[in-house]
C-alpha positions as CSV (number, residue, x, y, z in Angstrom):
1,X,0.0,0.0,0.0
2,X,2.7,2.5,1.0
3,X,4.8,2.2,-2.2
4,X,1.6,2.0,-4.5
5,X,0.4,5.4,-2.7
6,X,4.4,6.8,-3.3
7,X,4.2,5.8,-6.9
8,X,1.0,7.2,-7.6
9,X,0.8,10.6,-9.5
10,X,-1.4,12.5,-7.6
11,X,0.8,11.5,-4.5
12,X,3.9,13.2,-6.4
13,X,2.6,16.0,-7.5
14,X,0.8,16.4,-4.0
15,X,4.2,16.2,-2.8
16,X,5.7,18.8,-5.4
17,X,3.2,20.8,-4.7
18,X,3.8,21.3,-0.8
19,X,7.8,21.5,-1.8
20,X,6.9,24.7,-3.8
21,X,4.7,26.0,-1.4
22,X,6.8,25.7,1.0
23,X,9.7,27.2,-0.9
24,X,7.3,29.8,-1.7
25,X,6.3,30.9,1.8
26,X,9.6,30.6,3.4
27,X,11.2,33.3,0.5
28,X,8.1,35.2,1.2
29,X,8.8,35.3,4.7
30,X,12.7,35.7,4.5
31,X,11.4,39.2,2.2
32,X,13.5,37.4,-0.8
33,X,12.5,39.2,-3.9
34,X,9.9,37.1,-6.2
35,X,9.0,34.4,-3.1
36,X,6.3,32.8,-4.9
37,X,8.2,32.0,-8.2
38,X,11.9,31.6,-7.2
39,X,11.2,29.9,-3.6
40,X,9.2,27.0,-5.6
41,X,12.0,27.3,-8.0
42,X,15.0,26.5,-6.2
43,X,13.3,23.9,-3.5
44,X,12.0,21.9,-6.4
45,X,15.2,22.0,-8.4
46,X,17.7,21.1,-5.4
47,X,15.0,18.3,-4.4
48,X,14.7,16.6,-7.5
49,X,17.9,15.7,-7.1
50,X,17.7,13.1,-4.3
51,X,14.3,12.9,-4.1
52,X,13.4,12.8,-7.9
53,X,11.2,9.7,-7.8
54,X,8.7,10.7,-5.1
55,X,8.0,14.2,-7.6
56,X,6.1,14.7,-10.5
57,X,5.1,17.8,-12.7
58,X,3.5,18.4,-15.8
59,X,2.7,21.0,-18.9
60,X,-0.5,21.7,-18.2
61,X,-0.1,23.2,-14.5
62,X,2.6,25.9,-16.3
63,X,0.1,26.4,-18.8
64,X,-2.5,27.6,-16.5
65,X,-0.1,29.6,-14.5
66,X,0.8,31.4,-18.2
67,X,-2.7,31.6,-19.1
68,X,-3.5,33.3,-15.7
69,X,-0.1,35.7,-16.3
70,X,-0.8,36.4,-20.1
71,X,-4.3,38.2,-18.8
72,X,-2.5,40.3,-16.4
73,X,-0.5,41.1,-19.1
74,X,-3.1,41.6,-21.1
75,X,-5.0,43.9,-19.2
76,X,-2.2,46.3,-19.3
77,X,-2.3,46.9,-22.8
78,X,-4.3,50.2,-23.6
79,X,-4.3,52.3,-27.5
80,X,-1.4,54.5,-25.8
81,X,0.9,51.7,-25.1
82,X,-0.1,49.9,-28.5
83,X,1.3,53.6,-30.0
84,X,4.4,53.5,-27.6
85,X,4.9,50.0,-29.1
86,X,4.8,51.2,-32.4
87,X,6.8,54.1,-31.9
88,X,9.8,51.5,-30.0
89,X,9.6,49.2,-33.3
90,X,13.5,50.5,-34.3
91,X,14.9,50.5,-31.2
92,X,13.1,46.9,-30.2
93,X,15.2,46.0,-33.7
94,X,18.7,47.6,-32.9
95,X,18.8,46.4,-29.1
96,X,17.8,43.1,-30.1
97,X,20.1,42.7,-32.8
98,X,22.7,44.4,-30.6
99,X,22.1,41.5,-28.3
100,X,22.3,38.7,-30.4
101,X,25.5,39.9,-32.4
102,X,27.1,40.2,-28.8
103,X,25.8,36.5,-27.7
104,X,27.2,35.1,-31.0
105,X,30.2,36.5,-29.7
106,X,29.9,35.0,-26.5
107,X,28.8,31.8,-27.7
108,X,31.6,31.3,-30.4
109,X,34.1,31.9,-27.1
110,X,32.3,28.8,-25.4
111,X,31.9,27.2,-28.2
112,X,35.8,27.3,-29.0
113,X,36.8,27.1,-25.0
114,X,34.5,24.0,-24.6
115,X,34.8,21.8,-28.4
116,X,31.7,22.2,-28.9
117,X,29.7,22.4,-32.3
118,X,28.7,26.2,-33.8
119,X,24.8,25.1,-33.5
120,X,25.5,23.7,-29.7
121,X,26.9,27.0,-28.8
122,X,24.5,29.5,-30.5
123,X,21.5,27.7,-29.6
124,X,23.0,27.1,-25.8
125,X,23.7,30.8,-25.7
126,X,20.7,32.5,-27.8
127,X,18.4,34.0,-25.3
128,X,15.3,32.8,-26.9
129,X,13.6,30.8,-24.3
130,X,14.7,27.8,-23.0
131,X,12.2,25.1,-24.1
132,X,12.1,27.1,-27.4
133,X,15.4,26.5,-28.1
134,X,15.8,23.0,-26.9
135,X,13.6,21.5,-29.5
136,X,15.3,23.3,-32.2
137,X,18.4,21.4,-31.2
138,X,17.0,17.8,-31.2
139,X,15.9,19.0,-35.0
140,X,19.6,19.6,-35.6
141,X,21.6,16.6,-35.9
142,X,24.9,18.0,-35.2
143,X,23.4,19.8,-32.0
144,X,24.0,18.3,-28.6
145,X,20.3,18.6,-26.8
146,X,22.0,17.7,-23.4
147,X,24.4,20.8,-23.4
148,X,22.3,23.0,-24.9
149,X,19.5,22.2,-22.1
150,X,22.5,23.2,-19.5
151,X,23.5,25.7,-21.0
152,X,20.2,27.0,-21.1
153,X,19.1,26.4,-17.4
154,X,22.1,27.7,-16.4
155,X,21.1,31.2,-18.1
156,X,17.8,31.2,-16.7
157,X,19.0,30.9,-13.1
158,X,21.5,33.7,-13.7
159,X,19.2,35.7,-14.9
160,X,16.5,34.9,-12.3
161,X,18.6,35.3,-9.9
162,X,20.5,38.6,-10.9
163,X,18.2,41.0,-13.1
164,X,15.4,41.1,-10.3
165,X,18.5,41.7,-7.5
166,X,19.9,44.8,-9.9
167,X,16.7,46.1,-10.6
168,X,15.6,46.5,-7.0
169,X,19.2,46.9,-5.4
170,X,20.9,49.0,-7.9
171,X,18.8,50.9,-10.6
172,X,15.8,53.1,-8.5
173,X,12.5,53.3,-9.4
174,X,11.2,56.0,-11.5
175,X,8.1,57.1,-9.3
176,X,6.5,58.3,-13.0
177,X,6.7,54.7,-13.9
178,X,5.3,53.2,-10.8
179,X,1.2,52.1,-11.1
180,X,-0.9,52.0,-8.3
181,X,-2.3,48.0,-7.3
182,X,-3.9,49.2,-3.9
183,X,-7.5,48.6,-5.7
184,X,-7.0,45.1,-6.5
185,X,-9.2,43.0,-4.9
186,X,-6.9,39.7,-3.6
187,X,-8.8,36.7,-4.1
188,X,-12.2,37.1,-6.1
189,X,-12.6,38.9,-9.2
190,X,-14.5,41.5,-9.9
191,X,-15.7,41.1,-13.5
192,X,-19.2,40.8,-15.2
193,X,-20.1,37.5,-15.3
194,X,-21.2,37.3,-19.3
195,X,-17.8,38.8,-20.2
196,X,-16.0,36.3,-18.6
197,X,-17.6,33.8,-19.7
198,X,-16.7,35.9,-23.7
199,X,-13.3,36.5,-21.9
200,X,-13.3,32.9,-21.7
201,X,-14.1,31.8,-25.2
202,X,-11.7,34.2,-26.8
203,X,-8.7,33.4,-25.2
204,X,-9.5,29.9,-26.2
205,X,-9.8,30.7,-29.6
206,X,-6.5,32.6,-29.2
207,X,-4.8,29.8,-27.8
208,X,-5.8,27.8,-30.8
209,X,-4.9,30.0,-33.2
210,X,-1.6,30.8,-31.9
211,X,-0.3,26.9,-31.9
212,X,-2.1,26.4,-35.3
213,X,0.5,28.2,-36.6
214,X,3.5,27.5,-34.2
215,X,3.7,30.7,-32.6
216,X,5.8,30.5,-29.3
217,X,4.2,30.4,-25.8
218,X,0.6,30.0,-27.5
219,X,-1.1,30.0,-23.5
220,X,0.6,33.3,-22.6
221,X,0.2,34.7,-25.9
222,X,-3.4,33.7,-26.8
223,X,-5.1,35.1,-23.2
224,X,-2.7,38.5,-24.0
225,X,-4.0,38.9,-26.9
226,X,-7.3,38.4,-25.8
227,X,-7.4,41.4,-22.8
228,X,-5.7,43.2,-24.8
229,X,-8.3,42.9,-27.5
230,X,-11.1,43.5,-25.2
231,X,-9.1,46.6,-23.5
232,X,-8.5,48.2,-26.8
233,X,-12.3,47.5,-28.1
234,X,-14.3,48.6,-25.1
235,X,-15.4,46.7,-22.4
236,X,-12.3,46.4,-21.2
237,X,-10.1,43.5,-19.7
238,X,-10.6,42.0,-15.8
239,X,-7.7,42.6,-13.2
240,X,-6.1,39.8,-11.9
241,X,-6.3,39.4,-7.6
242,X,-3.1,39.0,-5.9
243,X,-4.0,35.7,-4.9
244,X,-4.4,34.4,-8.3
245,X,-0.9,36.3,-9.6
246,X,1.2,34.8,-6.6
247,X,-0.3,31.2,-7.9
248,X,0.5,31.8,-11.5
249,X,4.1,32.2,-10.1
250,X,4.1,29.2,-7.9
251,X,2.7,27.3,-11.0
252,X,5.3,28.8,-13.3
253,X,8.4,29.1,-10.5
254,X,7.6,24.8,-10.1
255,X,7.8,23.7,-13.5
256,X,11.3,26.3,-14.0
257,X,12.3,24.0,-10.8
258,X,11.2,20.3,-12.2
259,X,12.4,20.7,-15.6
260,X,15.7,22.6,-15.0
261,X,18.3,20.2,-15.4
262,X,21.1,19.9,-12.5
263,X,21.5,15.9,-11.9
264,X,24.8,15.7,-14.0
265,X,27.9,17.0,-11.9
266,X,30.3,16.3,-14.3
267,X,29.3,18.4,-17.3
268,X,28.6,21.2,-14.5
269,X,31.9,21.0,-13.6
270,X,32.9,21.3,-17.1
271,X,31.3,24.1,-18.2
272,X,30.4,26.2,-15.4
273,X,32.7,28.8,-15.9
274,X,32.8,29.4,-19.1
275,X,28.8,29.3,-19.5
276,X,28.8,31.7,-16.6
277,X,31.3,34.5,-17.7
278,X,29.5,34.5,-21.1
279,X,26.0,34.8,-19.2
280,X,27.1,37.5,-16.6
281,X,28.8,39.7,-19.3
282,X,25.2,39.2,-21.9
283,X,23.2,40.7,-18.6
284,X,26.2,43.7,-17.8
285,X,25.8,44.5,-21.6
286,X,21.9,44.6,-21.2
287,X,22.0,46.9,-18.4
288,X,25.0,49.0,-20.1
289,X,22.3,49.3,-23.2
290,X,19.7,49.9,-21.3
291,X,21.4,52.8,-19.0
292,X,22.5,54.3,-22.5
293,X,19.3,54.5,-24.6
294,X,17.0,55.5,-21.4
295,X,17.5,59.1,-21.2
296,X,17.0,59.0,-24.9
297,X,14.0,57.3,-25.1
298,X,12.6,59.3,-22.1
299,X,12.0,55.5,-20.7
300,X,12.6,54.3,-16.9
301,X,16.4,52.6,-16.8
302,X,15.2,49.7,-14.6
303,X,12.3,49.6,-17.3
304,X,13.9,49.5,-20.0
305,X,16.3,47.1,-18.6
306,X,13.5,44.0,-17.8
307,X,13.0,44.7,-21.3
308,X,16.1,43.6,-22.4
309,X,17.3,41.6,-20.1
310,X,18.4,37.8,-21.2
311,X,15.2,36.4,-19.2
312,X,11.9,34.2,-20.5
313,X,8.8,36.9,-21.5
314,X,6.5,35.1,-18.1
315,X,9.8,35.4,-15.2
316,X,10.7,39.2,-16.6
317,X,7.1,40.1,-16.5
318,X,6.4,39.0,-13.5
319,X,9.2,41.0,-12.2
320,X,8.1,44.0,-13.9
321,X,4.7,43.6,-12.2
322,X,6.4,43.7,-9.0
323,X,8.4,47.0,-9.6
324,X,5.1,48.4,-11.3
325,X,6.7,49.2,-14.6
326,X,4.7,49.2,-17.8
327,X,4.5,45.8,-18.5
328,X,3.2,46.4,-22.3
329,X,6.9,47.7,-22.9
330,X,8.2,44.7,-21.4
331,X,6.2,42.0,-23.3
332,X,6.4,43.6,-26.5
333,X,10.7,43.8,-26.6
334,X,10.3,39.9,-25.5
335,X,7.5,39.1,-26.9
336,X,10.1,40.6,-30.2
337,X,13.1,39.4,-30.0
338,X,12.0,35.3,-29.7
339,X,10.3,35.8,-32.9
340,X,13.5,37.3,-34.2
341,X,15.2,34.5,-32.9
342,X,12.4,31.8,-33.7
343,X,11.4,33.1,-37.2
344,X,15.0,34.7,-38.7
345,X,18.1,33.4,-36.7
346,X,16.8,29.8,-36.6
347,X,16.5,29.1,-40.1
348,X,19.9,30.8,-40.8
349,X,21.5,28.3,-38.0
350,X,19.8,25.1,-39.6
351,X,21.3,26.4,-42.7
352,X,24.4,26.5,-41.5
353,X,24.3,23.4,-39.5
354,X,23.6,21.6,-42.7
355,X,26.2,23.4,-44.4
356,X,28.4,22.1,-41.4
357,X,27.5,18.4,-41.7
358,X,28.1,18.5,-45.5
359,X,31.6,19.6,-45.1
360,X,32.1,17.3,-42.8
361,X,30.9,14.4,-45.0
362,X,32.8,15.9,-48.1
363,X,36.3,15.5,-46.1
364,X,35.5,12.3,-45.0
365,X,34.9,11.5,-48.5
């Protein structure tokens, strides 16, 4: 009975569940910055090592937690910010190109410094979203999925860990920028009940749409779109309580902490330093950019930073809710450069790959 009730999968994710929260209420309690998404993070991720086969975690919890975040987001998107997007088009276009020039460089110096393959190291290196850039290595054959998975996870905990610490430590908060949240109700929403229900129905349709055609990150994007459909139309989009934004995070910060992968020693051992010099100079040029182009743009530095900064669209977001910056801003430079990366950069590095692998075959031959 016991080890049926320990292999069972509500049992493990019962027990996941009550890691994260845990994790989640002891940062929140220590005043650590983000408690409910990196104290789940970080208890998950060092328990899975030893106690791996008693956890479980899957897609559809992260899902909801996105689709619960990609309202918020949503719901901060008004005609004025959809103008402000369109006015920041170049700069999204420079910056971003700025960034992945200066990551090619960094991951050509890993590349060499580790032997690894040029697909390995850009795709290990791109900040383009880790799952996102995972699967385009197990479609390149002469990419190495494991390392590029590390290399990745290692770059999302640098940048979870740092970016939020700089922008709160460092960089001060432009009081212009800063949005009141007092009226937010904290556990029930208060929305009309036949707009939810259209609420409801449109994200869906969103959400369908947007993995129809392979868009990235179809359940953040799909309930974005949505508020931000309904905001710009009329009736506008509902707020999200605290209670339910603090669970997205939880959702979100324990599926970062399940899927990261730490478990192999060695090749941390290996590549630690390299991956980490590369990552910490990507974030020091992002907040060099950032400091640069704010005064110019008439933009909060600390905003425009979360913008740029080396993270995933749903961790940066959530820490530009906490700061109260405009989120839209946010989103949108994200939301911009993975379909740069997804739509332009990836094709030209399967190209290349290929070109790799012929060579390869032609000196054999």
């Amino acid at each position: 009975m016991k080890t049926y009730l320990v292999e069972s999968k509500i049992f493990r994710v019962i027990f996941t569940a009550f890691l994260a929260f845990i994790g989640g209420f002891v940062f929140n309690r220590l005043g650590i910055y983000l408690p409910w998404m990196l104290g789940p993070l970080f208890v998950v991720m060092i328990a899975k090592i030893k106690l791996g086969k008693y956890m479980l975690w899957s897609k559809p919890f992260r899902s909801t937690g996105l689709v619960i975040l990609g309202l918020q987001l949503g719901s901060s998107f008004t005609k004025q910010s959809l103008n402000e997007m369109i006015e920041y088009l170049p700069i999204m276009l420079f910056t971003t190109v700025a960034i992945i020039l200066f990551t090619v460089l960094t991951g050509w110096f890993v590349g060499k410094r580790m032997n690894l393959s040029l697909s390995t190291s850009m795709l290990g290196s791109f900040p383009g979203g880790l799952s996102q850039m995972v699967v385009l290595s197990e479609e390149m054959k002469d990419s190495d999925e494991t390392i590029v998975g590390f290399m990745q996870t290692l770059r999302v905990i640098l940048v979870i860990s740092i970016v939020p610490w700089l922008v709160t430590h460092v960089m001060t908060v432009d009081s212009v920028a800063v949005v009141s949240v007092s009226d937010r109700p904290f556990f029930m929403f208060d929305y009309d009940g036949k707009l939810a229900i259209l609420m409801i129905v449109t994200f869906l349709l969103f959400i369908f749409i947007t993995k129809r055609v392979n868009f990235p990150l179809p359940f953040l994007l799909g309930p974005l779109m949505a508020a931000a459909l309904f905001n710009l139309a009329g009736p506008g989009a509902p707020q999200i309580p605290d209670f339910w934004l603090n669970f997205s995070q939880l959702l979100i910060g324990t599926h970062l902490g399940y899927t990261l992968k730490v478990d192999n020693p060695r090749l941390f051992r290996k590549m630690f330093g390299a991956v980490f010099v590369s990552n910490v100079l990507l974030i020091g040029f992002c907040y060099y950019l950032s400091i640069q182009f704010a005064p110019i743009l008439s933009i909060p530095a600390n905003e425009l930073f979360l913008s740029m900064a080396p993270g995933g669209v749903a961790e940066m977001a959530v820490t530009a809710m906490s700061v109260h910056v405009d989120l839209s801003v946010v989103t949108s430079f994200h939301l911009f450069r993975i379909l740069f990366i997804l739509f332009l950069l990836s094709p030209i590095i399967k190209w290349l790959d290929g070109r790799n692998i012929w060579y390869q075959k032609k000196e054999r031959g």
